[in-house]
Structures are given as structure tokens and as C-alpha cells.
mmCIF file as gemmi writes it, N, C-alpha and C atoms, coordinates in Angstrom:
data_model
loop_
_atom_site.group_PDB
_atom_site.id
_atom_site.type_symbol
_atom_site.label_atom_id
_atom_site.label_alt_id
_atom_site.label_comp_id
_atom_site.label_asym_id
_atom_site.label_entity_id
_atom_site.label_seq_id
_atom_site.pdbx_PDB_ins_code
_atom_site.Cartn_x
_atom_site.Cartn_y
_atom_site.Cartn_z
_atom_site.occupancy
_atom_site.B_iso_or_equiv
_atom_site.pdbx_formal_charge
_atom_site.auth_seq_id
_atom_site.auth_asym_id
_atom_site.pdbx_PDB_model_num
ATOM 1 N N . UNK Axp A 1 ? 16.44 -55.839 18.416 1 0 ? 1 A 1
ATOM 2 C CA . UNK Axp A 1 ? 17.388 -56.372 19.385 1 0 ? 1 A 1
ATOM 3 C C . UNK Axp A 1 ? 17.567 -55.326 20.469 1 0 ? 1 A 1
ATOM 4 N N . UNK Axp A 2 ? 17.316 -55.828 21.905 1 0 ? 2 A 1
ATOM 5 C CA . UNK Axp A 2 ? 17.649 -54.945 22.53 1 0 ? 2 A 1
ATOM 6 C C . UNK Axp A 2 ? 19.05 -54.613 23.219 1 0 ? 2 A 1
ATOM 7 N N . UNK Axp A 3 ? 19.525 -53.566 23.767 1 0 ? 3 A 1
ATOM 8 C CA . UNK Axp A 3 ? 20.568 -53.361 23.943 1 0 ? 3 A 1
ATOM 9 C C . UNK Axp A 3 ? 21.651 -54.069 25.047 1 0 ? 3 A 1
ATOM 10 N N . UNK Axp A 4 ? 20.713 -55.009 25.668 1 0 ? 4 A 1
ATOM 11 C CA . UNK Axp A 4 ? 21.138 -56.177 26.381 1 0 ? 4 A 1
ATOM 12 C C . UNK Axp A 4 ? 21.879 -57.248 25.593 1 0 ? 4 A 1
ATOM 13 N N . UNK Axp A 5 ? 20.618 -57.447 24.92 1 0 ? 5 A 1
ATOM 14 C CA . UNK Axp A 5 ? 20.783 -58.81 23.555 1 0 ? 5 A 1
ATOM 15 C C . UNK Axp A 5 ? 22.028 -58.199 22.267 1 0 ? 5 A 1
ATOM 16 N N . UNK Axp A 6 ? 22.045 -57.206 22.153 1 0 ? 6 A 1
ATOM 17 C CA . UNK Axp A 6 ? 23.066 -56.531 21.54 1 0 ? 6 A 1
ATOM 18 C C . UNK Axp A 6 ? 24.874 -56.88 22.481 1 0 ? 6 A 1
ATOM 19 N N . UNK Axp A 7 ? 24.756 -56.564 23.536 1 0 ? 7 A 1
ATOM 20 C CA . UNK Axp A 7 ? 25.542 -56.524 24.518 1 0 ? 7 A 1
ATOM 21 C C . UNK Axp A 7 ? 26.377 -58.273 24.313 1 0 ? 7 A 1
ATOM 22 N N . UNK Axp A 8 ? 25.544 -58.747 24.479 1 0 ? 8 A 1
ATOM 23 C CA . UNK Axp A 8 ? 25.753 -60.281 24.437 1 0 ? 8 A 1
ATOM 24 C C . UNK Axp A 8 ? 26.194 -60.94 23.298 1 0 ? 8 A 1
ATOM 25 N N . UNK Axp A 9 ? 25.705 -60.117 22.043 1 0 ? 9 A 1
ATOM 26 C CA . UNK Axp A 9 ? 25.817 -60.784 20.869 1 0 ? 9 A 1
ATOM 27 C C . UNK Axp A 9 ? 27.545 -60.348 20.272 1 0 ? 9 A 1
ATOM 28 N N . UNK Axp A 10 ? 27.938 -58.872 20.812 1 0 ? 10 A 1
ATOM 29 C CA . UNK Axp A 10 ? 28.908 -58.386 20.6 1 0 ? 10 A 1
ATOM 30 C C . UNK Axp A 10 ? 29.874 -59.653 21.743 1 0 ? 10 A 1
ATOM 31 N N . UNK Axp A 11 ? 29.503 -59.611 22.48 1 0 ? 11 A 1
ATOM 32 C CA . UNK Axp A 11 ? 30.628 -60.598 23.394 1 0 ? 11 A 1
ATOM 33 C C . UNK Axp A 11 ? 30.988 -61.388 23.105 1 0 ? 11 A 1
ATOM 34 N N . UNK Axp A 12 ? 30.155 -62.715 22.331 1 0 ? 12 A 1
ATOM 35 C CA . UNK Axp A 12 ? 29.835 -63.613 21.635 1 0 ? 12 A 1
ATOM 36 C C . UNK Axp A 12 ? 30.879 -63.461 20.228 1 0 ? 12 A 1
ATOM 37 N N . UNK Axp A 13 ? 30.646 -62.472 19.731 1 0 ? 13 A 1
ATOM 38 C CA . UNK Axp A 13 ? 31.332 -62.073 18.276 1 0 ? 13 A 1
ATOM 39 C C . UNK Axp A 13 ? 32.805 -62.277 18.128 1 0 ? 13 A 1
ATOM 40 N N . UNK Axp A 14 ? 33.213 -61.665 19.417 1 0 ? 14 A 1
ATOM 41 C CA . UNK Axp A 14 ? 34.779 -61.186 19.377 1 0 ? 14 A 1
ATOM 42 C C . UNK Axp A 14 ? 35.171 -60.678 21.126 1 0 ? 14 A 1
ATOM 43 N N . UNK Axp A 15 ? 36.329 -61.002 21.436 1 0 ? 15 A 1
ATOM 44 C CA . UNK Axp A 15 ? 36.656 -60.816 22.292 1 0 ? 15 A 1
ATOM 45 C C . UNK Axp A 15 ? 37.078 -59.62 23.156 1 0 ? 15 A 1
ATOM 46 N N . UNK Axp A 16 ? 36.132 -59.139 23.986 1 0 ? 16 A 1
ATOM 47 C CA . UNK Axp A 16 ? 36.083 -57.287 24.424 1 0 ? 16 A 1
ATOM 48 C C . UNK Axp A 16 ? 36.301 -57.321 26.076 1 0 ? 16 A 1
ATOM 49 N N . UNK Axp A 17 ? 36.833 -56.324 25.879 1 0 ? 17 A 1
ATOM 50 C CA . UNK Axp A 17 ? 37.161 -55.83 27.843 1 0 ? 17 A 1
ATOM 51 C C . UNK Axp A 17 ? 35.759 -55.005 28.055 1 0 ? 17 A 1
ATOM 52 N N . UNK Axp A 18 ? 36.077 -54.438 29.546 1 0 ? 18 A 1
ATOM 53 C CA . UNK Axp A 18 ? 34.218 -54.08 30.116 1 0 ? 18 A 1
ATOM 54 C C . UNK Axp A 18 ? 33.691 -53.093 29.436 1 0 ? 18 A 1
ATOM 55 N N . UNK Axp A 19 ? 33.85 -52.209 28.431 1 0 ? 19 A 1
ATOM 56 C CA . UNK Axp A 19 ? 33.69 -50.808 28.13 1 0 ? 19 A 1
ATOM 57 C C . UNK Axp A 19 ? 33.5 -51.51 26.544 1 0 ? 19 A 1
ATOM 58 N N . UNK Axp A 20 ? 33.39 -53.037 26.333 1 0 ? 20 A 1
ATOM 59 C CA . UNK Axp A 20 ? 33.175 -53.08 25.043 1 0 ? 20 A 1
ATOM 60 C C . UNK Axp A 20 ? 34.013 -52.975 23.956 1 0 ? 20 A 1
ATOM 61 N N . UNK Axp A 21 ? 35.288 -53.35 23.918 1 0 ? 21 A 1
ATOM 62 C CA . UNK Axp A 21 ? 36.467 -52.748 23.305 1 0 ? 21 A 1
ATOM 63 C C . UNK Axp A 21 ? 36.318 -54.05 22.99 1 0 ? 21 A 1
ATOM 64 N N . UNK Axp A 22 ? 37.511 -54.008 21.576 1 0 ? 22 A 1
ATOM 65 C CA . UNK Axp A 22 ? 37.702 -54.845 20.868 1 0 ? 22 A 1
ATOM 66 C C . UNK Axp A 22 ? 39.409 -55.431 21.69 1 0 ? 22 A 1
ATOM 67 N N . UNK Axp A 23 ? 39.787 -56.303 21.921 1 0 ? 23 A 1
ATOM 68 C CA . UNK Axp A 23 ? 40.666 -56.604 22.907 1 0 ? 23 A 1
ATOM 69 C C . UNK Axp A 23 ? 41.742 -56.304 22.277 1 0 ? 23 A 1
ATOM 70 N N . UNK Axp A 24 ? 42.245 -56.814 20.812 1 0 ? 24 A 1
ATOM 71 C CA . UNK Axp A 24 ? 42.943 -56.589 20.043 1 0 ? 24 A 1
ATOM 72 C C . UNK Axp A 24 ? 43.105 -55.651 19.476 1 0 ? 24 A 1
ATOM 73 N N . UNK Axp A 25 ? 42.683 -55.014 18.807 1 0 ? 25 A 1
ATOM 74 C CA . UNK Axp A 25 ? 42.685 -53.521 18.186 1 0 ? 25 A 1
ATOM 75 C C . UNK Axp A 25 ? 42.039 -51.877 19.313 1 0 ? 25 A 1
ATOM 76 N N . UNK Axp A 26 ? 41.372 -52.556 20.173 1 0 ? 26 A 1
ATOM 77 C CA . UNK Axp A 26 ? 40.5 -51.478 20.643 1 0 ? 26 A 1
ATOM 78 C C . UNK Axp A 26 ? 39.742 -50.364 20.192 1 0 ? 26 A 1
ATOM 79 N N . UNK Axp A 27 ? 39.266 -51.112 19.155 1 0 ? 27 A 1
ATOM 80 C CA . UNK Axp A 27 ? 38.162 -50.401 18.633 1 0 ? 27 A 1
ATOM 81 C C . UNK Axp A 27 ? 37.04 -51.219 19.462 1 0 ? 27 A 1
ATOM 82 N N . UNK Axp A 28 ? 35.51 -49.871 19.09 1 0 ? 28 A 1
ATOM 83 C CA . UNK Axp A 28 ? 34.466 -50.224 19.872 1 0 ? 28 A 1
ATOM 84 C C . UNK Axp A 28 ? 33.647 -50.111 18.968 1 0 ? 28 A 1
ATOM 85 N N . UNK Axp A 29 ? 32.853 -51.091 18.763 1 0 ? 29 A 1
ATOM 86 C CA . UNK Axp A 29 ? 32.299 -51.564 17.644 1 0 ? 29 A 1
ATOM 87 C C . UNK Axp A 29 ? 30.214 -51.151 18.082 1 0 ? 29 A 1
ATOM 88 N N . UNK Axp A 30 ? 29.665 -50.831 16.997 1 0 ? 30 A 1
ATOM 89 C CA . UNK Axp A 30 ? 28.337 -50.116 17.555 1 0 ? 30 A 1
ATOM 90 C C . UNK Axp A 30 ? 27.361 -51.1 16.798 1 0 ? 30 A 1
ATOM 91 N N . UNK Axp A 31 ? 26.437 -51.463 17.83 1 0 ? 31 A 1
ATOM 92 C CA . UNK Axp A 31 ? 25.42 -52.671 16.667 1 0 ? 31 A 1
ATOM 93 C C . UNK Axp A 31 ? 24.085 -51.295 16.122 1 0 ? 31 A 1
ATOM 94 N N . UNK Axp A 32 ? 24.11 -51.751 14.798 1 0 ? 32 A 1
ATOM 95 C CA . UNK Axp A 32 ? 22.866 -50.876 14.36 1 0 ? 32 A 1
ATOM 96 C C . UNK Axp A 32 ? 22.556 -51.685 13.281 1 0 ? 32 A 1
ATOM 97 N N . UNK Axp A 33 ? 20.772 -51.415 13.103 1 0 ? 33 A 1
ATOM 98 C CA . UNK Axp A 33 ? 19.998 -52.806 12.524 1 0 ? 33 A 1
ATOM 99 C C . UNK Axp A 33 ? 19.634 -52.227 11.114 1 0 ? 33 A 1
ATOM 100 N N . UNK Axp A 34 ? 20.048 -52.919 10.138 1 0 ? 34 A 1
ATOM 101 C CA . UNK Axp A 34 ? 19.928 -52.606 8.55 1 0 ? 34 A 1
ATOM 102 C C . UNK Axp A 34 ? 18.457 -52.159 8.471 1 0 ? 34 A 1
ATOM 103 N N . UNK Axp A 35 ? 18.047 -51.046 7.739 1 0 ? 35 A 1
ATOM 104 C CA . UNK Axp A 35 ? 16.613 -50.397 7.197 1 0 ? 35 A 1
ATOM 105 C C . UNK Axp A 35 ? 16.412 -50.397 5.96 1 0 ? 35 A 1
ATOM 106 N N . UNK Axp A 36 ? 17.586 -49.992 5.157 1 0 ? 36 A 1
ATOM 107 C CA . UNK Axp A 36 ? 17.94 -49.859 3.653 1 0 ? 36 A 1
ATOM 108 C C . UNK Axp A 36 ? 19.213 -50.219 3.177 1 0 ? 36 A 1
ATOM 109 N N . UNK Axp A 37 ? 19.16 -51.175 1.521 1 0 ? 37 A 1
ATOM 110 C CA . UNK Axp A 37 ? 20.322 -51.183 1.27 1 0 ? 37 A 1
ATOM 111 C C . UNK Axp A 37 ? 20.319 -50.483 -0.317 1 0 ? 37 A 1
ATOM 112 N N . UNK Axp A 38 ? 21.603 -49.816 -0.492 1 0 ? 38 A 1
ATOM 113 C CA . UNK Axp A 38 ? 22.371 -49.807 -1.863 1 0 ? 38 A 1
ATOM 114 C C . UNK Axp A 38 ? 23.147 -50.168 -2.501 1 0 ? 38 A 1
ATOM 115 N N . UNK Axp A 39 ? 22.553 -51.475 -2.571 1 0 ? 39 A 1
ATOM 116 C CA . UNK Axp A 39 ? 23.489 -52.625 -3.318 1 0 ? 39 A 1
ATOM 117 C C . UNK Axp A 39 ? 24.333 -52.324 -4.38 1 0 ? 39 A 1
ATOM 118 N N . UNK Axp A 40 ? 23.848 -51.092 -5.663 1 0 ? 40 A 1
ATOM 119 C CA . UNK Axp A 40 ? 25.031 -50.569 -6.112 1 0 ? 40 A 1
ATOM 120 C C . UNK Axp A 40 ? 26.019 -49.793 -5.803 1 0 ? 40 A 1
ATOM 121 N N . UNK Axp A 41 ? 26.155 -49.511 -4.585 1 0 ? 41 A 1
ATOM 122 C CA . UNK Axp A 41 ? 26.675 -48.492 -3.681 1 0 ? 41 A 1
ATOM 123 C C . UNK Axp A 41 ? 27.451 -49.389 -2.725 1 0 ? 41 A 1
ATOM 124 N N . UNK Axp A 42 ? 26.967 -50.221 -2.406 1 0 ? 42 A 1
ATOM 125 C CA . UNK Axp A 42 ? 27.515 -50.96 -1.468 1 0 ? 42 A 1
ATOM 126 C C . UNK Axp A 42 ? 27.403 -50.068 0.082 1 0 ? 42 A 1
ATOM 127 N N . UNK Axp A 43 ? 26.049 -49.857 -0.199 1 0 ? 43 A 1
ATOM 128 C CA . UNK Axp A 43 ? 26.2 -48.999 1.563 1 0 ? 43 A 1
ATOM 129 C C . UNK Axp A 43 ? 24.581 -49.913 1.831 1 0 ? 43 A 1
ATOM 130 N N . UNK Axp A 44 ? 24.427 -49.037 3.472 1 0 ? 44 A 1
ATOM 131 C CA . UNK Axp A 44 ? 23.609 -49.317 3.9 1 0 ? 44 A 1
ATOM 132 C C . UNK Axp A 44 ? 23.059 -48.374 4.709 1 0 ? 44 A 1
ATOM 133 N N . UNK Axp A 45 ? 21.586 -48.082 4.715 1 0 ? 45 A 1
ATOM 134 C CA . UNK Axp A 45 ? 21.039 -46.829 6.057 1 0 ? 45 A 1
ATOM 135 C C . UNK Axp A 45 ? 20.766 -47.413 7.572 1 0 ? 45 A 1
ATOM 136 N N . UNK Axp A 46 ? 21.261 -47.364 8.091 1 0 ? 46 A 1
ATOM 137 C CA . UNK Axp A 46 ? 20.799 -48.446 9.418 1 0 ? 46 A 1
ATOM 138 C C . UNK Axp A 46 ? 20.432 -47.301 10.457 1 0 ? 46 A 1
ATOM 139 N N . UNK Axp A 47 ? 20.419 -47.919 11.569 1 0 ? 47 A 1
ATOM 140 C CA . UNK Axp A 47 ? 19.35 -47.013 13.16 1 0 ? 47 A 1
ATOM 141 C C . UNK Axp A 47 ? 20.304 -47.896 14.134 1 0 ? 47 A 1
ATOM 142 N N . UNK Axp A 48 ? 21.168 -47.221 14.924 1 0 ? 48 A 1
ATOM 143 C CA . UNK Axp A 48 ? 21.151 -47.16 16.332 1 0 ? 48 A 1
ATOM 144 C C . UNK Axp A 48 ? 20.452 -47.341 16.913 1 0 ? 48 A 1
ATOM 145 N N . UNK Axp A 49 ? 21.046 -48.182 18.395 1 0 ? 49 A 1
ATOM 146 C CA . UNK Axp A 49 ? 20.667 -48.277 19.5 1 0 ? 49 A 1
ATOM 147 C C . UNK Axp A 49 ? 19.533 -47.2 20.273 1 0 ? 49 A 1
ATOM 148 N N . UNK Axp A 50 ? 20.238 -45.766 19.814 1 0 ? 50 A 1
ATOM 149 C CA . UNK Axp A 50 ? 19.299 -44.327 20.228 1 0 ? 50 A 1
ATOM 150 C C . UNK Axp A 50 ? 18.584 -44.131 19.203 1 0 ? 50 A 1
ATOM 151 N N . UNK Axp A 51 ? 18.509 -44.419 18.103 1 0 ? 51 A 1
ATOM 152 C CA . UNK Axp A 51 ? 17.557 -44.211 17.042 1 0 ? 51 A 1
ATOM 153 C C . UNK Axp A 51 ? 18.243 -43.264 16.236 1 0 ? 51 A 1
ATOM 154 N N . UNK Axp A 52 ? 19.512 -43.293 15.977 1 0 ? 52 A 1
ATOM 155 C CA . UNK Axp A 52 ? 19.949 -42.222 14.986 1 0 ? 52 A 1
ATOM 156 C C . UNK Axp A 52 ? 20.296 -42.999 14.015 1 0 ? 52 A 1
ATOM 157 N N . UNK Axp A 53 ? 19.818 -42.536 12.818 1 0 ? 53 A 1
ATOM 158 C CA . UNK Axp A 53 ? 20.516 -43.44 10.991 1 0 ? 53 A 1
ATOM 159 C C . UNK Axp A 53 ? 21.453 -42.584 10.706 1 0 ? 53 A 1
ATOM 160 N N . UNK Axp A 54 ? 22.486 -43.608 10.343 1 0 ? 54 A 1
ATOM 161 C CA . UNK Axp A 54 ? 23.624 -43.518 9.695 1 0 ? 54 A 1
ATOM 162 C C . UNK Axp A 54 ? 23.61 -44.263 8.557 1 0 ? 54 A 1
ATOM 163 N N . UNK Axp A 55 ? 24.578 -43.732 7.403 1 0 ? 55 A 1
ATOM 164 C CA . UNK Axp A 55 ? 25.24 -44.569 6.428 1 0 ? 55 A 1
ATOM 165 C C . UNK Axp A 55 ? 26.33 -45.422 6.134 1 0 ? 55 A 1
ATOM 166 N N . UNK Axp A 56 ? 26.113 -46.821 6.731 1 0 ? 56 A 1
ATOM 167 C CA . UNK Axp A 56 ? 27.176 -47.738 6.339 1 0 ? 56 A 1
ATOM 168 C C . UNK Axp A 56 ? 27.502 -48.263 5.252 1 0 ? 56 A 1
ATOM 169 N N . UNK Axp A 57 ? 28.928 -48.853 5.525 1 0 ? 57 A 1
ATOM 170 C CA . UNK Axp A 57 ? 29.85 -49.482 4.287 1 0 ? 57 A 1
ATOM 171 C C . UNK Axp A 57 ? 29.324 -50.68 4.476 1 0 ? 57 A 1
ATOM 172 N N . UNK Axp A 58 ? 29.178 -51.524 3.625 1 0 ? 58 A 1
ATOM 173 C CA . UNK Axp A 58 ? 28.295 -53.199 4.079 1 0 ? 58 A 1
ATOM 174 C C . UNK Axp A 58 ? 29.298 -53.999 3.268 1 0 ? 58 A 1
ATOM 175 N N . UNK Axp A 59 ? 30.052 -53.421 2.392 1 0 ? 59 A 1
ATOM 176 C CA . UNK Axp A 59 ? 31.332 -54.554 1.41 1 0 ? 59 A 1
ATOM 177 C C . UNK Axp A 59 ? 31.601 -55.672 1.781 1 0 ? 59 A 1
ATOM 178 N N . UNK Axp A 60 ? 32.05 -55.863 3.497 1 0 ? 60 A 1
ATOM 179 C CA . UNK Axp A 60 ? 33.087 -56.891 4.253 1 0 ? 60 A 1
ATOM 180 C C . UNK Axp A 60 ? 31.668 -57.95 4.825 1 0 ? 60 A 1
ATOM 181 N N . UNK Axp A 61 ? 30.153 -57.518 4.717 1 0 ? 61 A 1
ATOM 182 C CA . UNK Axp A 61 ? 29.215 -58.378 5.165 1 0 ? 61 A 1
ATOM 183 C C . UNK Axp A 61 ? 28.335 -58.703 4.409 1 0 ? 61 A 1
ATOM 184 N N . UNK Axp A 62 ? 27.711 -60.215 4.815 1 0 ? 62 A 1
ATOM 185 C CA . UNK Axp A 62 ? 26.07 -59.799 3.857 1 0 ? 62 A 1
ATOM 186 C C . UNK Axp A 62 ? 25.415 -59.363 4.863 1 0 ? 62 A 1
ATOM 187 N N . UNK Axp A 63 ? 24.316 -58.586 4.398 1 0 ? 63 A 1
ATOM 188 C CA . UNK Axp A 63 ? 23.491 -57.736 4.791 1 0 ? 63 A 1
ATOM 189 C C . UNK Axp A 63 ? 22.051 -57.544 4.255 1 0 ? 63 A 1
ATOM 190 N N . UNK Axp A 64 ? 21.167 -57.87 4.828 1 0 ? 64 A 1
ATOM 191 C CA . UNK Axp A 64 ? 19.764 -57.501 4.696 1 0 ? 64 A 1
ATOM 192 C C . UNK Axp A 64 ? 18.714 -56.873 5.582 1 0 ? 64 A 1
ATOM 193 N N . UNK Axp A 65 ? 17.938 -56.131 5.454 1 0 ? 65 A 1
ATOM 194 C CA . UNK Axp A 65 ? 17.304 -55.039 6.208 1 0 ? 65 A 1
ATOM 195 C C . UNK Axp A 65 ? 16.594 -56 7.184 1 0 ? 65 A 1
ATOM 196 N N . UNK Axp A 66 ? 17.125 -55.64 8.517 1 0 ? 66 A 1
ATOM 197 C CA . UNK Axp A 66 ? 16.355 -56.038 9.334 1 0 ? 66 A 1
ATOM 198 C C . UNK Axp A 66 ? 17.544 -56.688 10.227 1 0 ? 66 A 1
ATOM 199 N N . UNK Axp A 67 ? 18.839 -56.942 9.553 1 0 ? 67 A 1
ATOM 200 C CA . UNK Axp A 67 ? 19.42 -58.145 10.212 1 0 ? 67 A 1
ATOM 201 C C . UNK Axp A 67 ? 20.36 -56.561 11.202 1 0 ? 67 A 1
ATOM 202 N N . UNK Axp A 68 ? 21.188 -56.871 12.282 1 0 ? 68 A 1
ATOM 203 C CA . UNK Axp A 68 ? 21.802 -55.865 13.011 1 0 ? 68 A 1
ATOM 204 C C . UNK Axp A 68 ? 23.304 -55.988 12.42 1 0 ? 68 A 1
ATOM 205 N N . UNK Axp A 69 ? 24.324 -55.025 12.438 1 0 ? 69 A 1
ATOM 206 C CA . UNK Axp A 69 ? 25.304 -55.334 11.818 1 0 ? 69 A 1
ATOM 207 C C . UNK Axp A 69 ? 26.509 -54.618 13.15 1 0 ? 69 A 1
ATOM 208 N N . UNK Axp A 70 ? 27.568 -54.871 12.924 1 0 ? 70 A 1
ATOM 209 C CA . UNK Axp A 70 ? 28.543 -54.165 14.325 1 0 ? 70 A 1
ATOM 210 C C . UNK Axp A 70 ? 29.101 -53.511 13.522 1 0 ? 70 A 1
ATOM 211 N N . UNK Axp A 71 ? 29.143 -52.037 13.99 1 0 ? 71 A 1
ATOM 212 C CA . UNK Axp A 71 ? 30.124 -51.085 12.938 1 0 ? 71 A 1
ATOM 213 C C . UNK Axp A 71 ? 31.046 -50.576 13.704 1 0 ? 71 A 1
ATOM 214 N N . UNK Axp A 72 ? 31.88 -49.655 12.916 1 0 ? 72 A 1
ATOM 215 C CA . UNK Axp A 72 ? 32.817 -49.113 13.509 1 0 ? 72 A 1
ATOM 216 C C . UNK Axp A 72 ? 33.499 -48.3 12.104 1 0 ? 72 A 1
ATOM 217 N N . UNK Axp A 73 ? 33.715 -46.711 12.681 1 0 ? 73 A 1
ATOM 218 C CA . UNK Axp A 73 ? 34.119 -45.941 11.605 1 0 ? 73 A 1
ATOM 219 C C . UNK Axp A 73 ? 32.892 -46.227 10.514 1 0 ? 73 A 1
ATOM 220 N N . UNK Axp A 74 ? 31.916 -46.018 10.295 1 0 ? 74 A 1
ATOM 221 C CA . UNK Axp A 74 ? 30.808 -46.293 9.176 1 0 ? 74 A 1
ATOM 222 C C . UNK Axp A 74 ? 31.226 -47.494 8.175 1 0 ? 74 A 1
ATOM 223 N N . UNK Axp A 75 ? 31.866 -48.377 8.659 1 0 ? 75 A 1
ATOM 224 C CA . UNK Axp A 75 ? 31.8 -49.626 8.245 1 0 ? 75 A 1
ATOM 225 C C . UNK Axp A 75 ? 31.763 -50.594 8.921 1 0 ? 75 A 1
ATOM 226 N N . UNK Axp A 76 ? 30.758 -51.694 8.192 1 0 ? 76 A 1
ATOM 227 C CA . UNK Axp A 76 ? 30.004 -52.771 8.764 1 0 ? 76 A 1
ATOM 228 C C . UNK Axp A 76 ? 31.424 -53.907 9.089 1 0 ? 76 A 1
ATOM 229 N N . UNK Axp A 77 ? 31.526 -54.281 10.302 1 0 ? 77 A 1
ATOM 230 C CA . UNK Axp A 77 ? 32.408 -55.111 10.538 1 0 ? 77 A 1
ATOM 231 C C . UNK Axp A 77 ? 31.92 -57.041 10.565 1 0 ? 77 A 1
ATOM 232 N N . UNK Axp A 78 ? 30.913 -56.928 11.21 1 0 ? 78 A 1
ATOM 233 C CA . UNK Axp A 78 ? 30.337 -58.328 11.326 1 0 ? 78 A 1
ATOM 234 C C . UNK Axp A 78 ? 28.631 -58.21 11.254 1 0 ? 78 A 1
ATOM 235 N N . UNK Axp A 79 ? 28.216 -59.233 10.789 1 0 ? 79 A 1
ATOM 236 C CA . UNK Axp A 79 ? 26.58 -59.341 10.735 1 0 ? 79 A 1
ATOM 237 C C . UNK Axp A 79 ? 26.353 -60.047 12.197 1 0 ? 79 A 1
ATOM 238 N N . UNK Axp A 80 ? 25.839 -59.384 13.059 1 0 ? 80 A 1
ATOM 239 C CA . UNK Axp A 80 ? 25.456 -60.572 14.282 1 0 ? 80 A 1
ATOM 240 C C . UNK Axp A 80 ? 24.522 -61.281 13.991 1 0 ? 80 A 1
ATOM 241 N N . UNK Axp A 81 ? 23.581 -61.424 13.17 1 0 ? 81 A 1
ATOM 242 C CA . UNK Axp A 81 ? 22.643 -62.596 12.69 1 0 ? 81 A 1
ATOM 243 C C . UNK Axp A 81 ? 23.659 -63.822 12.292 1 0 ? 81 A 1
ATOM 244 N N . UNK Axp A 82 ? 24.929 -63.535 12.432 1 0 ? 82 A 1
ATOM 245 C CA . UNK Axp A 82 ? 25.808 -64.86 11.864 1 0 ? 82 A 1
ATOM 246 C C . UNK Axp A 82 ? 26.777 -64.558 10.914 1 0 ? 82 A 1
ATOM 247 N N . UNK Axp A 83 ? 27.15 -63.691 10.181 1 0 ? 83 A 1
ATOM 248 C CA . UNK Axp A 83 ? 27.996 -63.737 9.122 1 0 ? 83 A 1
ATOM 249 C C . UNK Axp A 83 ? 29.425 -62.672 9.834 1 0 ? 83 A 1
ATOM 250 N N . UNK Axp A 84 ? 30.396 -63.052 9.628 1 0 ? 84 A 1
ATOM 251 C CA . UNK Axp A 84 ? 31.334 -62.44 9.901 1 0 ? 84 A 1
ATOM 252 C C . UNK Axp A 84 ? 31.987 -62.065 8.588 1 0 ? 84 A 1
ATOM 253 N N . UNK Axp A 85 ? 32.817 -61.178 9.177 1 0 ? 85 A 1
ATOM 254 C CA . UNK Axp A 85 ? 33.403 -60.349 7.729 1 0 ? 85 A 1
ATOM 255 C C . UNK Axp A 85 ? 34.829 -60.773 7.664 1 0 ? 85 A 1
């Protein structure tokens, strides 16, 4: 997904002012695309937009490698392939 199509999908998700904020809470939520999961762990290794992996919380989504997820604080908030948390 590119960071356009990312852009759009977050808009789509939930309702944000220009800087991407969450309107309600103002948090800013980061799309990064599942690589690995630890389903007994309940985490996930995902990649940024810039290509950096992090370790997410995936509890509040389903999640499968490949699909992009919106995080915030290293937990997965919504699946943009469709699943909300």
C-alpha cells in the first residue's frame, strides 16, 4: 500500500483533521503492513511506511501477514483491509 492509498484508507477509517489526527482523541494513528505473527503472544512484527519493523499488539484486530494495520502506541487499532477493532 502506498502512502497515498494509506492516506485515504486512514480517512476512510475514522474521522481526522489535516495532520492526520484522530478528531476525537487526537491520536495519530501509523499504517504498517503485518510480516509476522505471534499468535501465542498476541503480537505482531510489521514494516512502516519508511521501512522500519516494529512490534505490535494485534489483541483488538484480526490480523494476517500481509494485511496493513493502523497503530498507535505499538498497538494495532484497526485492520484497514476491513476489520475494525
Amino acid at each position: 500500500m502506498s502512502s497515498l492509498d494509506a492516506s485515504a484508507a486512514i480517512a476512510l477509517a475514522c474521522a481526522t483533521d489535516h495532520a492526520n489526527h484522530c478528531i476525537t482523541c487526537s491520536d495519530e494513528g501509523t499504517p504498517m503492513v503485518v510480516l509476522q505473527l505471534d499468535e501465542a503472544r498476541g503480537l505482531a512484527l510489521c514494516e512502516d511506511l519508511a521501512g522500519e519493523h516494529h512490534t505490535v499488539e494485534v489483541a483488538l484486530v484480526d490480523a494476517e501477514p500481509g494485511h496493513t494495520l493502523l497503530v498507535h502506541a505499538g498497538t494495532a487499532l484497526l485492520n484497514l483491509n476491513g476489520d475494525r477493532a
